[in-house]
C-alpha positions, 0 to 999 in steps of 0.5 A: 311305501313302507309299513312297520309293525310292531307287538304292543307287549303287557310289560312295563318298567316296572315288570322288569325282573332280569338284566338291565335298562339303565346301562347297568345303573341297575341289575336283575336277576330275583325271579328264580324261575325266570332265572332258571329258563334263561340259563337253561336256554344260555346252556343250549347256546353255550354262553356262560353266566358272568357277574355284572354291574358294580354289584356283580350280578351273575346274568347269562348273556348282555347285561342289557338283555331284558326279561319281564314278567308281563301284565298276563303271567307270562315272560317276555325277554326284549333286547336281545340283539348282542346275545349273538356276536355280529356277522362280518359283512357279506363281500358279495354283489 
């Protein structure tokens, strides 16, 4: 038996505010103050922001990272799994 649970978030399409989730078809990045936190957090991790899309958009990190502004005023970033480079497979048995 398996159980998989997952948060219901108060976000939607429309609530999208930074990256993408169209494959890059369209970018965010309007919300100054949502624009501030991730690239505080970028420079704690040491990534660099870079232009992205056709209309070169700076965004730090993948450009399919999400931030939203939720239904409750709060943030909420999803789709971060390629902010980090993958980790080789581990060898042992």
């Amino acid at each position: 038996m398996r159980l998989v649970a997952v948060a219901l978030l108060p976000i939607n399409e429309g609530s999208l505010r930074y990256g993408s989730n169209n494959a890059g078809q369209s970018i965010y990045n309007s919300d100054k103050k949502l624009n501030m936190y991730i690239e505080q957090v970028a420079n704690k991790l040491n990534i660099k922001g870079h232009p992205v899309g056709l209309l070169r958009k700076m965004l730090f990190g993948p450009g399919d990272l999400e931030g939203h502004y939720g239904d409750d005023d709060r943030y909420y970033i999803i789709d971060f799994a390629r902010l980090y480079p993958p980790e080789p497979p581990s060898l042992r048995k």
